[in-house]
PASEBA-1860 file (N, C-alpha, C; in nm, 3 decimals):
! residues 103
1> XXXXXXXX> 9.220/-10.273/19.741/9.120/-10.339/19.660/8.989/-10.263/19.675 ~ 8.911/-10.179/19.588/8.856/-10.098/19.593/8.735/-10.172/19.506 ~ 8.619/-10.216/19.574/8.491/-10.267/19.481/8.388/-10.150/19.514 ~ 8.320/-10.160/19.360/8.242/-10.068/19.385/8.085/-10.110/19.441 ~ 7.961/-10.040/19.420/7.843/-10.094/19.525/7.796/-10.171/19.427 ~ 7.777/-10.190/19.302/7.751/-10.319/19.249/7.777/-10.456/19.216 ~ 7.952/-10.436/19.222/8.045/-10.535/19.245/7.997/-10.629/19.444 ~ 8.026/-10.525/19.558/7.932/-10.566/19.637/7.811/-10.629/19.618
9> XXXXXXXX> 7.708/-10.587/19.594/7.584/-10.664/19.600/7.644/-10.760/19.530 ~ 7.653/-10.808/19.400/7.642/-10.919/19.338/7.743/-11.043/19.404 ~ 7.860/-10.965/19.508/7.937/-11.068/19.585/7.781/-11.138/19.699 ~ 7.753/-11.030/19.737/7.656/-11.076/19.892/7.530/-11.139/19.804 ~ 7.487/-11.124/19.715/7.383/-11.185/19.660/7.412/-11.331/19.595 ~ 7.550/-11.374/19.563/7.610/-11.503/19.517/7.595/-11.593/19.675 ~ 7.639/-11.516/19.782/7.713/-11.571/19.913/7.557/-11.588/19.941 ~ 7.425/-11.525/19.934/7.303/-11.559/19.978/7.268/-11.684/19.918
17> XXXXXXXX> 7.271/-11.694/19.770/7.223/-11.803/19.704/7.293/-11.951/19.724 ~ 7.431/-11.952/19.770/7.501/-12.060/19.785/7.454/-12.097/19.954 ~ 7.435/-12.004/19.989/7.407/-12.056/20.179/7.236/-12.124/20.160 ~ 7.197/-12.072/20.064/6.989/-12.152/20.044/7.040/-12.253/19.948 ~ 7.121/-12.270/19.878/7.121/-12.370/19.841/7.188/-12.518/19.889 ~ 7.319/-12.437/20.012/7.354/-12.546/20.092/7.247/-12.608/20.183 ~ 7.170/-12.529/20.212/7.111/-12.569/20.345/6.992/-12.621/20.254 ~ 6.898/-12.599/20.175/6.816/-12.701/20.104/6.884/-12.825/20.069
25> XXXXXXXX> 7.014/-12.845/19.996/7.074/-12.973/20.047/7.049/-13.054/20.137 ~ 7.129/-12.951/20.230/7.166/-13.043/20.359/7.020/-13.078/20.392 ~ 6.918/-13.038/20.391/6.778/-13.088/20.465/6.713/-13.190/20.352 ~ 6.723/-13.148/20.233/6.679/-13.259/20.125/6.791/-13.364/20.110 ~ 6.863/-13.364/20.114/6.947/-13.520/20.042/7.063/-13.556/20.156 ~ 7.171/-13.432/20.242/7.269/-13.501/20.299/7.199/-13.544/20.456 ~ 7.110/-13.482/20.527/7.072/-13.548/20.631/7.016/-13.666/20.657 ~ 6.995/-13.745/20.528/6.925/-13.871/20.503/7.009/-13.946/20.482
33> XXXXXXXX> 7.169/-13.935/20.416/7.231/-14.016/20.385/7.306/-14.059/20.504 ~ 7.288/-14.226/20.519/7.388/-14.298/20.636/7.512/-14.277/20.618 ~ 7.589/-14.221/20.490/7.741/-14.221/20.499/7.747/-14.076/20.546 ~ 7.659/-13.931/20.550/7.711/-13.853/20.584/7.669/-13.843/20.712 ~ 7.568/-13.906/20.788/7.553/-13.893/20.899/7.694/-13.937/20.984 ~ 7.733/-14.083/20.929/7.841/-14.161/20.992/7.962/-14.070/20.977 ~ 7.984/-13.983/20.892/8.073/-13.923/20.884/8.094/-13.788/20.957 ~ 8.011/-13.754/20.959/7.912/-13.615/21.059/7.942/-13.676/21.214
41> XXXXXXXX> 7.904/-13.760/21.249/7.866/-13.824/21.427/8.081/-13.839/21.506 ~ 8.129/-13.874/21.366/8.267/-13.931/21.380/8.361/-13.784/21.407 ~ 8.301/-13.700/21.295/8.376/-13.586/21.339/8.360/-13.491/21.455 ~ 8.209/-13.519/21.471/8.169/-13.420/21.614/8.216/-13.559/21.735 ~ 8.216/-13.636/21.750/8.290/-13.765/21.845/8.435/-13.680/21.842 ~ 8.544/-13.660/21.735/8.651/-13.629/21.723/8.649/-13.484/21.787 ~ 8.609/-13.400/21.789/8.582/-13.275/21.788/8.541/-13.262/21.951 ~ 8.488/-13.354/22.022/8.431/-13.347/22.139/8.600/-13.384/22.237
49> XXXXXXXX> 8.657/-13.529/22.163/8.786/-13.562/22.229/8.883/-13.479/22.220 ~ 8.897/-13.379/22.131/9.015/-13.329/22.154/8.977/-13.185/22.224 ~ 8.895/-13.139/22.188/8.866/-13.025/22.250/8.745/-13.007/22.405 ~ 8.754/-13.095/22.453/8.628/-13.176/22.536/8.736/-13.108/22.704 ~ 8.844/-13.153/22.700/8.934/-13.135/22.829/8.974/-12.982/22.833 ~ 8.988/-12.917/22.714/8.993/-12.799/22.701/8.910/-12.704/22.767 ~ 8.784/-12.718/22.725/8.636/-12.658/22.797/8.632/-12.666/22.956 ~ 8.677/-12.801/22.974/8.685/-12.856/23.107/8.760/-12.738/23.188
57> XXXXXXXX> 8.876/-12.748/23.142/9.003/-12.668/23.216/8.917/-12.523/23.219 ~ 8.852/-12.515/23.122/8.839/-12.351/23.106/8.723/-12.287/23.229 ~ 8.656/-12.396/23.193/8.537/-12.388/23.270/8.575/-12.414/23.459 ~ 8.646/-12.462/23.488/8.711/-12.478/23.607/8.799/-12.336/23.642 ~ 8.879/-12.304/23.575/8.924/-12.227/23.590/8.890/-12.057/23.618 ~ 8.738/-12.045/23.539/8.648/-11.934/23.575/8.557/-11.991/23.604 ~ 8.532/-12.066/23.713/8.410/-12.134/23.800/8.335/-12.047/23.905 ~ 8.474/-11.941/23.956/8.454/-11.873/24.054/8.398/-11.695/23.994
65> XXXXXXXX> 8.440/-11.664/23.884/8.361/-11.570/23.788/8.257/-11.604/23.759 ~ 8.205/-11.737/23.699/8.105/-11.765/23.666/7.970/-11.763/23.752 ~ 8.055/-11.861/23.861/7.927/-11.805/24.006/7.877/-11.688/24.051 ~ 7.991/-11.601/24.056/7.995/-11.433/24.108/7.868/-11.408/24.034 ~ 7.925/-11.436/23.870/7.812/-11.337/23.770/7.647/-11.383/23.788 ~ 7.651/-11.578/23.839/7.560/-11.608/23.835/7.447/-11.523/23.955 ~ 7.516/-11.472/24.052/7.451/-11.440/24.153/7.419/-11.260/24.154 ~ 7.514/-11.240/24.059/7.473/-11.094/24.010/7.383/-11.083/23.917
73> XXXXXXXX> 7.350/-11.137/23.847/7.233/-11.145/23.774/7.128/-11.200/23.821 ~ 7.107/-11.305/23.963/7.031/-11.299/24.058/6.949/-11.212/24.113 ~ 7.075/-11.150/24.141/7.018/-11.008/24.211/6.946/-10.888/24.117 ~ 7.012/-10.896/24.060/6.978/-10.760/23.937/6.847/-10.804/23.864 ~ 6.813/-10.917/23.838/6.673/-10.924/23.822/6.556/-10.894/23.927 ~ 6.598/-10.898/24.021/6.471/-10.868/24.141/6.558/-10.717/24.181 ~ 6.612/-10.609/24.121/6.643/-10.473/24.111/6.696/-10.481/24.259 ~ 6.793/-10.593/24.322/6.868/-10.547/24.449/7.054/-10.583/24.451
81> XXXXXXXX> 7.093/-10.514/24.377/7.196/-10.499/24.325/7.268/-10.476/24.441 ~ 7.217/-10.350/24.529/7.316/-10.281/24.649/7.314/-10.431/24.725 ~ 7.220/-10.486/24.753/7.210/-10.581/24.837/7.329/-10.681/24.797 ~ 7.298/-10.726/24.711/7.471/-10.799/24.659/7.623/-10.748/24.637 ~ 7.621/-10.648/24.664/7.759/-10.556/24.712/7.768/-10.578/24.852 ~ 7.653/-10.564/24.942/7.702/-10.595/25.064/7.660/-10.771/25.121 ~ 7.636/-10.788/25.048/7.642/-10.982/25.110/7.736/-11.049/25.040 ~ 7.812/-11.010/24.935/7.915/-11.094/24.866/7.993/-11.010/24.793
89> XXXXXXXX> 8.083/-10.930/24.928/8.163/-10.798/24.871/8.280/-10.867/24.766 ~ 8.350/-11.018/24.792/8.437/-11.099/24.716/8.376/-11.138/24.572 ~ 8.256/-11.153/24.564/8.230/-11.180/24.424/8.240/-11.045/24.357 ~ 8.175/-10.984/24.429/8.152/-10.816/24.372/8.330/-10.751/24.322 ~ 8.391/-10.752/24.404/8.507/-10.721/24.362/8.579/-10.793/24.251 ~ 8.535/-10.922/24.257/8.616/-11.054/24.127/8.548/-10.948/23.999 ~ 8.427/-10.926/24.021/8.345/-10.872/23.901/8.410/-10.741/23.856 ~ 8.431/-10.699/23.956/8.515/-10.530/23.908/8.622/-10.530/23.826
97> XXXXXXX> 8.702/-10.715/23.872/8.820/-10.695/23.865/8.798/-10.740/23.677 ~ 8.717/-10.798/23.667/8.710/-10.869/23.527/8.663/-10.769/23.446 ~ 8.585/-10.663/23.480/8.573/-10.578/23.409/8.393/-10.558/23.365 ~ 8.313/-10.637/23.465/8.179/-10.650/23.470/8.108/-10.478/23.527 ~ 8.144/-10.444/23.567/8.127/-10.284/23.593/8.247/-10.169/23.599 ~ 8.202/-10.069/23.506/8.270/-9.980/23.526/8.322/-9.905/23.676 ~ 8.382/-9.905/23.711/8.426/-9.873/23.858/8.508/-9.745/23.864
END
């Protein structure tokens, strides 16, 4: 499927005008309405239950990456990087292993 550069623009210039015109919507008329709010609150409620335990698991599961990185970026803001290679050679290595430095 071969479009040429005017066929382009006039796609990305349709896709601009429909995204300003959704979102002037949504701020003029659907954020005011009680049925789309109620309908809006129900789906992010739905959206939270099913995918809510998911995050959980995920987030548990790289708890111990997450810390590592938190404390490497600790360090690396006050420029003592070496210093956190040798006080937390186990995080440092989790980090290697994930692929946080080239090694």
């Amino acid at each position: 499927m071969d479009l040429t550069q005017e066929e382009i623009t006039r796609i990305i210039e349709a896709h601009k005008r429909r995204r300003e015109y959704d979102r002037n919507r949504y701020h003029a008329v659907l954020k005011h309405d009680p049925e789309f709010v109620k309908k809006n609150r129900h789906n992010a409620r739905k959206h939270y239950e099913e995918k809510g335990q998911k995050k959980r698991d995920n987030y548990a599961k790289d708890k111990a990456y997450l810390s590592a990185r938190a404390s490497y970026r600790y360090y690396k803001r006050s420029n003592r990087e070496e210093l956190f290679k040798q006080l937390h050679p186990q995080k440092y290595l989790l980090l290697v292993e994930r692929g946080l430095f080239p090694s």
